[in-house]
C-alpha positions as CSV (number, residue, x, y, z in Angstrom):
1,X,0.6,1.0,15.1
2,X,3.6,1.5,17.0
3,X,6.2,-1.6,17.9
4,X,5.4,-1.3,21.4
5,X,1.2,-1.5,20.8
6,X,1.7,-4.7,18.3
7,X,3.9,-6.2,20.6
8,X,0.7,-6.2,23.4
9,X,-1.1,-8.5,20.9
10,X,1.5,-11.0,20.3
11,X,1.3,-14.4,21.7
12,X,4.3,-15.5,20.4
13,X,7.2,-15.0,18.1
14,X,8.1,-18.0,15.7
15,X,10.9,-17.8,12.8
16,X,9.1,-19.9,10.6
17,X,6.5,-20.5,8.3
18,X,5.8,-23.7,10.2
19,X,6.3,-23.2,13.2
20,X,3.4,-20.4,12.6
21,X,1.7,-23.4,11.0
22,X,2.1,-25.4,14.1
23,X,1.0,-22.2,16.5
24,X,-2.2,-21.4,14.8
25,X,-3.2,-25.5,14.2
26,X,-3.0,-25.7,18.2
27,X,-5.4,-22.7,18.3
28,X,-3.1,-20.2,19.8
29,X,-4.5,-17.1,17.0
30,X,-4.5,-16.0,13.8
31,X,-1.1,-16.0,11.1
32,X,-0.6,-14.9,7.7
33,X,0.3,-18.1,5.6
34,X,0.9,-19.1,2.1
35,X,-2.2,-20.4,0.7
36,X,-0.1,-23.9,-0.4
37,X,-0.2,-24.6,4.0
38,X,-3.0,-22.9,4.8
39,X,-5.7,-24.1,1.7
40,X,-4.4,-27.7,1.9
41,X,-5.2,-28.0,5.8
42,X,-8.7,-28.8,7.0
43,X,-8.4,-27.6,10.8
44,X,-8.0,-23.8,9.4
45,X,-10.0,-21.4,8.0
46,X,-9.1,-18.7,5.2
47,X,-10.3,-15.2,7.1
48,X,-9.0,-13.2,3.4
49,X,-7.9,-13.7,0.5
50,X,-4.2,-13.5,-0.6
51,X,-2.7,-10.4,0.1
52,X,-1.1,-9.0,-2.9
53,X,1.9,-7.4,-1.8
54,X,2.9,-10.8,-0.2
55,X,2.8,-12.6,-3.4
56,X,6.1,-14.4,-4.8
57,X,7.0,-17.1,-6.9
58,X,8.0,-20.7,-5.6
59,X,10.7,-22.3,-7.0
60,X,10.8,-26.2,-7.2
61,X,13.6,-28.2,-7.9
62,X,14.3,-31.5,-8.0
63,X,18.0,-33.5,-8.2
64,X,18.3,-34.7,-12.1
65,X,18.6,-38.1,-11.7
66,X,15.3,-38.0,-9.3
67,X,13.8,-36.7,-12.4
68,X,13.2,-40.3,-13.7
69,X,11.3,-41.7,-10.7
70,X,7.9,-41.8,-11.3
71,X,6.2,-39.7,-8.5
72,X,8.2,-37.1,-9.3
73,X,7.5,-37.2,-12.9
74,X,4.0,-37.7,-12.2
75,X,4.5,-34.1,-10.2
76,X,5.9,-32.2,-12.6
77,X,3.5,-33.4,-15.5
78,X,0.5,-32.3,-13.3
């Protein structure tokens, strides 16, 4: 499909992950989003599964001396 065709379809043009988020939890269409937004919020519904080529690892990090309060060690133990 050529730029000019998938632009017809487009709503509208976010530079975000949450501000797709946001767009698609007010009803406005359908987004690709990673499965950590999307699985964890009630109002959507999963219309695939992942996409492979997508796929990527998510770092975490966390300031060392955070490392000691509970919640956060309570995280990483999980």
């Amino acid at each position: 499909m050529d730029t000019q065709r998938r632009n017809e379809h487009c709503l509208f043009r976010v530079d975000s992950t949450l501000g797709m988020h946001s767009v698609v939890r007010q009803g406005a269409g359908i987004a690709v989003l990673p499965c950590y937004l999307g699985d964890a919020d009630e109002q959507l519904v999963k219309l695939t599964e992942p996409v492979p080529e997508l796929s990527t690892e998510l770092w975490l990090l966390a300031h060392q001396d955070l490392r000691r309060v509970a919640r956060v060690r309570r995280f990483w133990t999980r």
